[in-house]
C-alpha positions as CSV (number, residue, x, y, z in Angstrom):
1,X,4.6,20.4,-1.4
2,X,2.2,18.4,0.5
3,X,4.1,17.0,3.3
4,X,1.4,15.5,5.4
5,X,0.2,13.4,2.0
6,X,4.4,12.2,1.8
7,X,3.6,11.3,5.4
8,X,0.4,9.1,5.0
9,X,2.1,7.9,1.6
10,X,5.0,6.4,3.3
11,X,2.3,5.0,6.1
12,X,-0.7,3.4,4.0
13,X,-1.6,3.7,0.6
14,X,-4.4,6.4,0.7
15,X,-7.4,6.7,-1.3
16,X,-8.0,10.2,-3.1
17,X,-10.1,11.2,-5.3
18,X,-9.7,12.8,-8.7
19,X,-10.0,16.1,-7.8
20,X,-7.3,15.7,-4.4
21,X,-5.3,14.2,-6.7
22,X,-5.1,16.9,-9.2
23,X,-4.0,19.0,-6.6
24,X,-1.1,17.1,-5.4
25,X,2.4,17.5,-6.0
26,X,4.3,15.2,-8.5
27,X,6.1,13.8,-5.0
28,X,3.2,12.8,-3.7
29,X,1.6,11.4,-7.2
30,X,4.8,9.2,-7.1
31,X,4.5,8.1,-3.5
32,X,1.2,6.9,-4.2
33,X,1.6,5.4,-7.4
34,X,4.5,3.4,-6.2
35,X,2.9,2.0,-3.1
36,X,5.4,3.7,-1.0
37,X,4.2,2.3,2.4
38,X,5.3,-1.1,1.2
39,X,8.7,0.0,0.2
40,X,9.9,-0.7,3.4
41,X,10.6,-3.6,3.1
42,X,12.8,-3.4,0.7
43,X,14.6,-0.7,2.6
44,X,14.8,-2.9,5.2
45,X,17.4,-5.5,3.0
46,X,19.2,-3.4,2.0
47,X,20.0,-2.2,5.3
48,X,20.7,-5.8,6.0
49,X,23.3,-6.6,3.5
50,X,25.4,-3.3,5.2
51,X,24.9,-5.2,8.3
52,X,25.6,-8.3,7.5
53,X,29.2,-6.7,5.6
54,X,29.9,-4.8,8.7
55,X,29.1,-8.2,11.2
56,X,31.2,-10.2,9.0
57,X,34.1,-7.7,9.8
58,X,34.2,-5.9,6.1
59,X,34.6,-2.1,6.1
60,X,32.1,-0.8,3.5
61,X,32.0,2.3,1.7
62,X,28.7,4.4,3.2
63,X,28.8,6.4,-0.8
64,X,28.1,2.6,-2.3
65,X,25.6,1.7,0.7
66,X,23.6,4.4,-0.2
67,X,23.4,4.6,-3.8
68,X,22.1,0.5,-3.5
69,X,19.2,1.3,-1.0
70,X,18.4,3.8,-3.3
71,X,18.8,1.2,-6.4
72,X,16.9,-1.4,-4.9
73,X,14.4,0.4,-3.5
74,X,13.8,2.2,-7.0
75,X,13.6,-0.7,-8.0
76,X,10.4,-2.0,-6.1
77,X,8.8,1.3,-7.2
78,X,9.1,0.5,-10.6
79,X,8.3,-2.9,-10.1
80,X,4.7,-2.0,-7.6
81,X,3.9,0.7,-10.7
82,X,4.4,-1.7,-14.0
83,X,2.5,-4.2,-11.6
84,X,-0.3,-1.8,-11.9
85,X,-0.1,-1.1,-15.6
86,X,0.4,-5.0,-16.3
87,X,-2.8,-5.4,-14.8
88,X,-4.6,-3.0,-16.4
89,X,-3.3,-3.5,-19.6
90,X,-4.5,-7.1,-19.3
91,X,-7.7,-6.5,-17.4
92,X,-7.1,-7.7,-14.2
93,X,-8.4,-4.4,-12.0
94,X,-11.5,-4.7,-13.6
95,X,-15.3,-5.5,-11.8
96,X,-14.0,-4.5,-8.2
97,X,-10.6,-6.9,-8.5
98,X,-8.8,-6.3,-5.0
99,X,-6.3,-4.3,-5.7
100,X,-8.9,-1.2,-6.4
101,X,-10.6,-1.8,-3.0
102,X,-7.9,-1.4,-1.1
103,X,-5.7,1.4,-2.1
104,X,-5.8,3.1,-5.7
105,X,-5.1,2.2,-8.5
106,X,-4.2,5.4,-10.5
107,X,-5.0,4.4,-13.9
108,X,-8.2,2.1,-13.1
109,X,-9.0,4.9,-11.0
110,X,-8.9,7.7,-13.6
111,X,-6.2,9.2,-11.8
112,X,-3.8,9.1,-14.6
113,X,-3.5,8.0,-18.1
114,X,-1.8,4.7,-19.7
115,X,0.9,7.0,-21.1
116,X,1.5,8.7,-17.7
117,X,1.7,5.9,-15.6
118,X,4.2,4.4,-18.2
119,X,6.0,7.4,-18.1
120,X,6.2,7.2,-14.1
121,X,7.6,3.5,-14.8
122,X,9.9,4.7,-17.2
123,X,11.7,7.5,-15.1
124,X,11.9,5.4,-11.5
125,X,13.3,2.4,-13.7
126,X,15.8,4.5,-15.3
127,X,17.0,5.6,-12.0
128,X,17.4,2.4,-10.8
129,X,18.9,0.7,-13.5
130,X,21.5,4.1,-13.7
131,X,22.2,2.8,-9.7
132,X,22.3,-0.6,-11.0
133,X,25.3,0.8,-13.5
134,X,26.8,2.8,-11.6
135,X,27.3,-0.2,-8.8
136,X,28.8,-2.5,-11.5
137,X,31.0,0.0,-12.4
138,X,32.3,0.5,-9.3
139,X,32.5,-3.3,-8.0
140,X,34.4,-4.2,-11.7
141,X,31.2,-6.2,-13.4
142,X,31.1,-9.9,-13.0
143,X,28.6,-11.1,-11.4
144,X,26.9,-7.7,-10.7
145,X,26.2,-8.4,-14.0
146,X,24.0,-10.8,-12.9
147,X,22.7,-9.6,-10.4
148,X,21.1,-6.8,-12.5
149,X,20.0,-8.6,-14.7
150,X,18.1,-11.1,-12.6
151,X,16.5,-7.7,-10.7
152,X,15.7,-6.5,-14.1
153,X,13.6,-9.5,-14.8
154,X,11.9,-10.1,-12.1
155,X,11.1,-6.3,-12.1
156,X,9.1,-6.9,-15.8
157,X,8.1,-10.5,-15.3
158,X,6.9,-10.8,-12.1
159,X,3.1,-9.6,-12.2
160,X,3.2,-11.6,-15.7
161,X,3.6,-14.4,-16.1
162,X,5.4,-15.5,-12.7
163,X,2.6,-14.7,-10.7
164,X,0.7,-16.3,-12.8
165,X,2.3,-19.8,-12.7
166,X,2.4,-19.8,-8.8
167,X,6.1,-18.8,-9.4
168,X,5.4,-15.0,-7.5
169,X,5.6,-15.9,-3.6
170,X,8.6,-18.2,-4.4
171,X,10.4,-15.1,-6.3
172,X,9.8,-12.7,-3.4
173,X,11.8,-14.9,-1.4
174,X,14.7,-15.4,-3.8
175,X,14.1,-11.6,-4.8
176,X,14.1,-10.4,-1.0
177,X,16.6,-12.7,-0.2
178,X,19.6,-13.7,-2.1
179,X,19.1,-11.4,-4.8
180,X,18.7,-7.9,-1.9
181,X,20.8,-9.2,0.7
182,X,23.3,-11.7,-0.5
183,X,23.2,-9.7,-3.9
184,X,23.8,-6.3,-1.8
185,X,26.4,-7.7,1.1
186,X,28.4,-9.2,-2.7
187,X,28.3,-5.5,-3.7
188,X,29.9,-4.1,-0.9
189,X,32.5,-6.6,-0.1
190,X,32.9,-8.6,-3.7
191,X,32.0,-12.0,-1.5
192,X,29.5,-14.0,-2.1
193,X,28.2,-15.4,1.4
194,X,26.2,-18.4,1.8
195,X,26.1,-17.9,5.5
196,X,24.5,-14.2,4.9
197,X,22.4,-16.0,2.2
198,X,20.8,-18.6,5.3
199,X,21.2,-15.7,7.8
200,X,19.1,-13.7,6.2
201,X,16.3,-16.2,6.3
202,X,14.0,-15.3,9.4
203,X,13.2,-11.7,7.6
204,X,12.9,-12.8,4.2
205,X,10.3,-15.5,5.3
206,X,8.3,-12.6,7.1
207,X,8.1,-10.6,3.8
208,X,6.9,-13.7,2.2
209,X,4.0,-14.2,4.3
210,X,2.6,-11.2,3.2
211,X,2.6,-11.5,-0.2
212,X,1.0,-15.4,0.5
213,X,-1.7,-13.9,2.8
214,X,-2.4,-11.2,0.3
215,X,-2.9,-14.0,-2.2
216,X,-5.1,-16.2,0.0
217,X,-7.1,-12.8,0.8
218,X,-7.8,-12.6,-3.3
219,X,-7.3,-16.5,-4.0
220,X,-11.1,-17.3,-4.8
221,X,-11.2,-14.0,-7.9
222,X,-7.5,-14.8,-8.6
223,X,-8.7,-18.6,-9.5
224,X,-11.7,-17.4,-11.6
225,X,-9.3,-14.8,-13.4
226,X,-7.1,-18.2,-13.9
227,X,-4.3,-16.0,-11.7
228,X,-2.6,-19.1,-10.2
229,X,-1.0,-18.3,-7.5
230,X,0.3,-20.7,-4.6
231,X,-2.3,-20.4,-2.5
232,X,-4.6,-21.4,-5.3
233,X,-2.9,-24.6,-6.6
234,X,-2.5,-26.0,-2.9
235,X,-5.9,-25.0,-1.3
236,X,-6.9,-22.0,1.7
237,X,-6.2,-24.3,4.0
238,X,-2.9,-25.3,3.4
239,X,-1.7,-21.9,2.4
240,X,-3.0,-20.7,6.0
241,X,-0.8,-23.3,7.8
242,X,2.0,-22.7,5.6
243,X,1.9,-19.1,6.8
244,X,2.0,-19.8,10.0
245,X,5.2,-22.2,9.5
246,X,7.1,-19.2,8.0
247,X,5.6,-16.8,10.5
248,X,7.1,-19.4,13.6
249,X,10.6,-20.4,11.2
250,X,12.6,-17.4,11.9
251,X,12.6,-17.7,15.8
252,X,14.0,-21.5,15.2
253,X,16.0,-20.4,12.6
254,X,17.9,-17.4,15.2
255,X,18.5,-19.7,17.8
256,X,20.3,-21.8,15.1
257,X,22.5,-19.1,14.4
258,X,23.4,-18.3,17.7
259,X,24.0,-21.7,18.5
260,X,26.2,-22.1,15.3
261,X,27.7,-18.5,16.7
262,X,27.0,-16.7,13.5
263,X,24.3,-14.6,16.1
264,X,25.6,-13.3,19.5
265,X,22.7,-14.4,22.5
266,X,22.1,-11.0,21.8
267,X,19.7,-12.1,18.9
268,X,17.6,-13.6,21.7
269,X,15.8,-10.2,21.6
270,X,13.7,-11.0,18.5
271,X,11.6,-13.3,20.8
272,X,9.9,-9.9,22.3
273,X,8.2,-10.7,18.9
274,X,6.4,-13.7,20.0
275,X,3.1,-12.8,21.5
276,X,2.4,-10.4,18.3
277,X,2.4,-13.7,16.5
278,X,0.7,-15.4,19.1
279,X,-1.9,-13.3,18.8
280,X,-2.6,-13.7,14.9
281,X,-2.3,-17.9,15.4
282,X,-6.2,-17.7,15.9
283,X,-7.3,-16.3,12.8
284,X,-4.6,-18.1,10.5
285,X,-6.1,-21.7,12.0
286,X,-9.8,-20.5,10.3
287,X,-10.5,-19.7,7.0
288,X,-11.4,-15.9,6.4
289,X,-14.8,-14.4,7.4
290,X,-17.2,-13.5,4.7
291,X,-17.5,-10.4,6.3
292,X,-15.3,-7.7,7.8
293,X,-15.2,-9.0,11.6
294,X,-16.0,-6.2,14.2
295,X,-13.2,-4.2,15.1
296,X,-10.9,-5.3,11.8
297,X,-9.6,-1.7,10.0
298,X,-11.7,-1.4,6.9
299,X,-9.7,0.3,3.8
300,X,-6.4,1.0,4.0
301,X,-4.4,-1.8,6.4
302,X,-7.5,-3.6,6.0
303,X,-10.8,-5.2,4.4
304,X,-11.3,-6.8,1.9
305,X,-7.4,-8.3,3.0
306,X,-7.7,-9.6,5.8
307,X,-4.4,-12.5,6.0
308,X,-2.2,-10.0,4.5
309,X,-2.6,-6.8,7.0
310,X,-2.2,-9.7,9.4
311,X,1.1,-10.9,7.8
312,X,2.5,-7.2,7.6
313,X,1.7,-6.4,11.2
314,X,4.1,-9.7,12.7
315,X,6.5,-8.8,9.8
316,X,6.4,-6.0,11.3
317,X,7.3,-7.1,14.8
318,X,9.7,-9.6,13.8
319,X,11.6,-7.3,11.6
320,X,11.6,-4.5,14.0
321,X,13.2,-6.6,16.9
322,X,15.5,-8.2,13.9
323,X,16.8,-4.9,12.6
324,X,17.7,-3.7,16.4
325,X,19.4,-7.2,17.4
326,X,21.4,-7.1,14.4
327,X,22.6,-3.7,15.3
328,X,23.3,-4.6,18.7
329,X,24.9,-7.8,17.2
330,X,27.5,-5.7,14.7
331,X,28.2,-3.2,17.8
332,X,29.5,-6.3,19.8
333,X,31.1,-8.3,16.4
334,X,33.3,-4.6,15.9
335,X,34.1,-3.9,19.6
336,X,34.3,-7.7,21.2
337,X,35.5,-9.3,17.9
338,X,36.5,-13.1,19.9
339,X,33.5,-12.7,21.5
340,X,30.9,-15.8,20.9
341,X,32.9,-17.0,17.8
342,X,33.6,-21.0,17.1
């Protein structure tokens, strides 16, 4: 077992070559394969819903908690891997596309074959369709039944044709969203929650960002590949500004929430966030270099993306601060429940 490689798998997405890779263990093939630095994020909604359930004054069961994060976060595996064979299969990753620059691609790469990376899909989707079962077992059907379903498809139709039809960026944000968040906080307390839906806004918008500066980063190889993403129907320019509207959203969006006393003042502590996103302002008002500026991380984290390391390190921030308030915020909902309510 190759711990240090599970370590820098859950970190960036490392290049090997074929010969390292050979010698890895299956964990570590996996972790790789599935992009398992990015999975976080994912990890981090489903932690919400729990939140959210426990702020709202539900008591959940920790059993169900658990076997969702590890549902929806299988789920994103399966989803990053078929993203990969989609584009393979279609011809995408060819003539130094993007997404073999900056991390590998195991089957472009010669790392694996078709029928092994398949297989990989195969096993992590079972997994997390068998968590997706065992969930609507346990909540009585309805619309869990839904909600699987609507993960199921964006899991096979997101890299194609959604992306494709500038539909990907807006299906993070439903996907992220009300599908991990609302979807999980239904599954632990059988309510669905509008409020949760709105609430969990200012970290779904930080997720998004990513994925829109990832496809400004690629937007001019995406267009010739007639890949039409968002950022390639409305221009660079426009794309850059409308990261930087969802990058500034979430702080309005918190105070709105305390003000509306969803949020204790407590969620005030997000703002520590601010001069990370200060600090990227600059390079979102310009459109990228043609070269790697001095100092920028080259590789993994880095060149040839440029917006989207950018997006990942306020997400980042944001998120972190986020998570932490709304712990803080639960602590004082459970032990001060008639504190800061309308």
């Amino acid at each position: 077992m190759n711990f240090a490689m599970w370590k820098k798998a859950l970190t960036v997405i490392p290049n090997v070559s074929k010969e390292e890779w050979d010698k890895l263990d299956i964990i570590s093939k996996w972790l790789i394969s599935s992009r398992a630095a990015v999975l976080l994020m994912t990890l981090l909604s489903a932690v919400l819903a729990g939140l959210f359930a426990w702020h709202d004054g539900y008591k959940i069961n920790l059993l169900i908690w658990f076997i969702l994060v590890i549902g929806l976060v299988l789920s994103h595996a399966a989803n990053n891997i078929f993203n990969d064979y989609t584009d393979y299969s279609r011809g995408v990753d060819k003539d130094n596309y993007y997404r073999t620059l900056y991390g590998p691609q195991p089957v472009a790469d010669g790392l694996m074959t078709k029928r092994q990376h398949l297989t990989y899909f195969a096993i992590t989707g079972l997994l997390s369709l068998a968590c997706g079962i065992a969930l609507v077992v346990i909540s009585g059907g309805g619309l869990t039944w839904l909600l699987l379903g609507l993960g199921a498809f964006f899991v096979l139709f997101y890299t194609w044709p959604l992306k494709y039809i500038a539909l990907g960026e807006i299906s993070v944000l439903i996907v992220w969203g009300p599908l991990m968040v609302g979807g999980g906080y239904f599954v632990l307390t059988h309510v669905w929650s509008w409020n949760v839906i709105w609430a969990s806004l200012p970290y779904v918008l930080g997720v998004t960002t990513v994925i829109f500066g990832k496809h400004i980063d690629k937007m001019l190889i995406d267009k010739a590949k007639k890949i039409f993403t968002l950022p390639v129907l409305i221009g660079e320019k426009a794309a850059r500004y409308a990261v930087l509207v969802m990058m500034a959203l979430p702080y309005l969006l918190v105070l709105v929430f305390i003000f509306t006393r969803y949020f204790t003042p407590v969620l005030i502590l997000v703002f520590v966030a601010v001069p990370t996103l200060l600090k990227l302002v600059p390079q979102f008002l310009k459109p990228k270099p043609e070269t790697r500026p001095e100092g920028f991380p080259d590789g993994q984290g880095g060149w040839p993306l440029y917006f989207a390391p950018q997006g990942f390190v306020n997400t980042r921030a944001f998120g972190t601060w986020f998570m932490l308030a709304m712990i803080l915020d639960v602590v004082i909902r459970v032990a001060f429940p008639h504190f800061w309510v309308l």
